[in-house]
N, C-alpha and C positions, 0 to 999 in steps of 0.2 A: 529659677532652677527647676528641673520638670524630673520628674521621678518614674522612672519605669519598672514596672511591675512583670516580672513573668510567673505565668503559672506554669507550673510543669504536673501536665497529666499522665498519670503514671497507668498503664494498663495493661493488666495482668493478663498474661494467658495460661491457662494451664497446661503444662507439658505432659503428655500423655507416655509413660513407658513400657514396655513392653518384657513380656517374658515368658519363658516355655511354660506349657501349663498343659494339664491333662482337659483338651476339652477339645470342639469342634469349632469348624469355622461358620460362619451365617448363616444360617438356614438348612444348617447340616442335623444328620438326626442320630451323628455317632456311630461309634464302631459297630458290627455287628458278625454275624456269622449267616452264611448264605447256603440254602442247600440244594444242589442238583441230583435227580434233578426236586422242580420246588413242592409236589407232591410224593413223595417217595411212598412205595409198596411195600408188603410186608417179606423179609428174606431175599431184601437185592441191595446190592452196592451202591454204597450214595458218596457224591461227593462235598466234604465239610469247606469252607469258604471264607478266609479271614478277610472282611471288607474293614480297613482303617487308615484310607485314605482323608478321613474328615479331621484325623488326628493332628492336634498342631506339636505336638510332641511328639519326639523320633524314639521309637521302636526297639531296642537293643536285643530282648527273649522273647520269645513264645514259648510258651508250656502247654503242651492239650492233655484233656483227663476225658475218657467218658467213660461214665459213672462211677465219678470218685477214683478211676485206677488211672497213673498216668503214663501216657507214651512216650516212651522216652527215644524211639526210634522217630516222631513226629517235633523232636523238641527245635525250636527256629522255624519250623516248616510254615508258611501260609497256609497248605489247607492239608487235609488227612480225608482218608479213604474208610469208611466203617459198613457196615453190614447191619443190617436195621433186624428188627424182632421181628415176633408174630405179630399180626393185625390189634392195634390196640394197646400192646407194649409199649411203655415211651424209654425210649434212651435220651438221657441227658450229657449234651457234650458242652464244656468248658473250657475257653482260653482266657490264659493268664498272661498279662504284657507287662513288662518291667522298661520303665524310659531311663532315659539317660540321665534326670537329674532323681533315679532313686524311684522316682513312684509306681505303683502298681495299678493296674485295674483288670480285673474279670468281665467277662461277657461271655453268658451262657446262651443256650438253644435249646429246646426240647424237642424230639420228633417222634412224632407218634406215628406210626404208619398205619394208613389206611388202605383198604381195598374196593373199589367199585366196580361193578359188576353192572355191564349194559347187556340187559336180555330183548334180543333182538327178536319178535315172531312176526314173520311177514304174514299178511291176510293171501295167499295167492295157495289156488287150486296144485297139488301133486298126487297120482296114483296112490292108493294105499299100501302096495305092493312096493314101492320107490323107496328104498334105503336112505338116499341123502334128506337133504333139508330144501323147501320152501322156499326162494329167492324173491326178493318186491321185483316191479318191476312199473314200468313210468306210470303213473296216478292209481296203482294199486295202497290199500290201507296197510302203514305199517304199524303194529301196535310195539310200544318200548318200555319197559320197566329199570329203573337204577335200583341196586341195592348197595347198601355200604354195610363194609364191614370192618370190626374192632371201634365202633361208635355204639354208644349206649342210647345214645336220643333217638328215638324213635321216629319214623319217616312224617309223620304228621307235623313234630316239631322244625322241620329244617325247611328251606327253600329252596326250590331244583329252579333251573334254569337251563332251558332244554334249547338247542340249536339244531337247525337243519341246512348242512352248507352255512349261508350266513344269515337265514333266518331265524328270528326269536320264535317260537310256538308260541298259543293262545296267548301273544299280547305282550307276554314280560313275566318274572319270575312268580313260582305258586308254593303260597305254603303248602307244606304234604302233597307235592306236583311228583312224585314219586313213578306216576305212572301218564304216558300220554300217548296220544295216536296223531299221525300225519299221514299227507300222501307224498309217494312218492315222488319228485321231484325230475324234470330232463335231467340226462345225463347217461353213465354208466357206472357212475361210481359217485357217492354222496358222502358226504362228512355228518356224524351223529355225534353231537358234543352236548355233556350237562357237567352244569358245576354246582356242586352242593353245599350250602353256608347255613351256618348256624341263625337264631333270630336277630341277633344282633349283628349279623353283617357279613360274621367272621367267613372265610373260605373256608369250605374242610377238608375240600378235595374236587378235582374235577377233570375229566377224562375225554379223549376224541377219541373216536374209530372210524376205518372205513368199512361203508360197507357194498356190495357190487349192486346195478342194478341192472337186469335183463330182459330181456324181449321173450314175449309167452310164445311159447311152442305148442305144436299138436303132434301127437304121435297115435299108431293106431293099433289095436291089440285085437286078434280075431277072440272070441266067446263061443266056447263050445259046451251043449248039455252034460257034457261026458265030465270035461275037465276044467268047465267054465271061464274064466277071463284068464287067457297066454301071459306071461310078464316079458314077451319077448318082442318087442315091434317086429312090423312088417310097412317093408314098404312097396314087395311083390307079394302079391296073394295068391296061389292058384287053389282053381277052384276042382276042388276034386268029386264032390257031392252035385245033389240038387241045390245046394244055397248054402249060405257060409254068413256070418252075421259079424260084422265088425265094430269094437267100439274107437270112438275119437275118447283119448285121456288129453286134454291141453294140460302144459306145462309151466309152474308161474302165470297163469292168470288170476286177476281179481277175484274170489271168492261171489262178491258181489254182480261182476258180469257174471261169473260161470254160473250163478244158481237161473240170475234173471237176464240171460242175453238180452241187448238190444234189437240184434241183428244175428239168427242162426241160420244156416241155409247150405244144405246139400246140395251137388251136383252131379251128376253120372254124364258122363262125356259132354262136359257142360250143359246139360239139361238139368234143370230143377227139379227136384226129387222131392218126396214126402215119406220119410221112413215109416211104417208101418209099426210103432213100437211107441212107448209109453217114456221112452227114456230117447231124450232128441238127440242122444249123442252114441246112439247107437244105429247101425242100418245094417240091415239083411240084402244081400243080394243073391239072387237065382239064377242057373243059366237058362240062356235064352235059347229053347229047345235042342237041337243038335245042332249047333253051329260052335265052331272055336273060331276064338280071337281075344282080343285083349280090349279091355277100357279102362279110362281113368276115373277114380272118383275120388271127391274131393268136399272138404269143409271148408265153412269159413262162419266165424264167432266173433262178435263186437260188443265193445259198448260204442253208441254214438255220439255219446256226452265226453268220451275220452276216446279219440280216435286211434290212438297208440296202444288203448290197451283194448289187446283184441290179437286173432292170428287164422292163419290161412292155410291148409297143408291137404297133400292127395297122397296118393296112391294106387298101382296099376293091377288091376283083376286079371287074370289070364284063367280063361276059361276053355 
């Protein structure tokens, strides 16, 4: 008689269940609050952002307080609309979410508004007499400064990160980089961005502008001993005297070309001329015994290291 044996292997699995719960899904990093925009200025509308979609628990209230008062016209809303302080003020805004099986959670934001100030002084030659401002213009020096404001750490402590268009400056970020200089880059309009972070990483603010860029001009101003340099251009001169002495003002040039041109060079009815004068950007001209007519005369100013910056311009003598 033969005997059979069964084993019976019993194997357990464990049954995993499931159930609502205040928490996020894999790799989620929780609810939060978001704010537009994500550097806000001191005395502007910002808007508040309820992000809880990571929630595996559904939603039932929303509560918003900011600072401690609560809105009750904001109450279920996703997101609310506030008006920020002074620079350096912090308002603290707070939602409260109640789920559906009873529980609560809070999720605060603090926003500090900051202010940065890109001080823009282009290196390029204008009459002293010129009311406006100084424009760069293609490989002229722009020199930049950031200041922040309603921040107590001081520019030494933080890290600037200066862009031009989509170029990084000297390399990559500078501790106490608060101040830098570039050249002007092709174009007519360039992008000046820096973003400023604490030692540790943090962001604290950071800011784009545009800013224009233009082609140097020459205009010409007559100089007279009585009333000395005109602030009026001319582009007919008549000659009324024995001589009449004209200065070239170029406009948005390099500093650097205008002190040490490359390339300076007068013409009187394109002939080459040598101004009789101490100052190369001035020329005297005399009439030429009793004769009337007209001539043109004309400049032309370079660098030859930067072909673009540089400019060319005349105008007609009637004598």
């Amino acid at each position: 008689m033969k005997y059979f044996f069964f084993i019976l292997i019993l194997i357990v699995i464990p049954l995993s269940f499931s159930e609502a719960q205040i928490g996020t899904g894999i790799g989620s990093e929780g609810p939060s609050l978001e704010v537009e925009p994500g550097f806000p200025s001191p005395l502007t509308t910002v808007i508040v952002n309820l992000n809880d979609y990571s929630l595996a628990a559904r939603v039932i209230s929303i509560t918003w307080k900011v600072d401690g008062i609560k809105l009750t016209e904001a109450t279920n809303q996703r997101n609310i609309s506030i008006r920020t302080k002074e620079a350096g003020v912090k308002t603290t805004i707070e939602a409260f979410l109640e789920f559906a099986g009873g529980e609560t959670q809070v999720i605060q934001k603090v926003i500090t508004p900051l202010y940065l100030d890109i001080i823009i002084e282009p290196q390029t030659k204008t009459p002293p007499f010129y009311i406006g401002r100084a424009l760069p213009s293609i490989g002229s020096t722009l020199n930049m400064t950031a200041l922040v404001s309603g921040n107590s750490t001081p520019a030494k402590d933080l890290i600037y990160t200066w862009r031009v268009n989509s170029d990084v400056l000297n390399g990559g970020s500078m501790r106490g980089g608060n101040k830098v200089s570039a050249k002007t880059p092709l174009g007519q309009l360039m992008l000046v961005s820096v973003d400023v972070s604490t030692l540790d990483g943090s962001v604290l603010i950071k800011r784009t502008i545009e800013i224009p860029s233009v082609a140097p001009i020459i205009y010409f101003y007559e100089q007279t001993p009585l009333y000395g340099l005109s602030n009026k251009a001319v582009s007919q001169l008549n000659l009324v005297g024995a001589s009449a002495t004209v200065r070239a003002e170029p406009y948005n040039l390099d500093i650097n070309t205008y002190n040490n041109p490359d390339f300076l060079e007068w013409e009187v009815d394109r002939v080459k001329t040598t101004p009789p004068s101490t100052n190369p950007y001035e020329i005297t001209l005399g009439r030429p015994g009793e004769t009337y007519g007209t001539s043109r005369v004309s400049l032309h100013v370079r660098s030859l290291s930067q072909l673009l910056q540089g400019s060319e311009s005349e105008f007609q003598v009637t004598f």
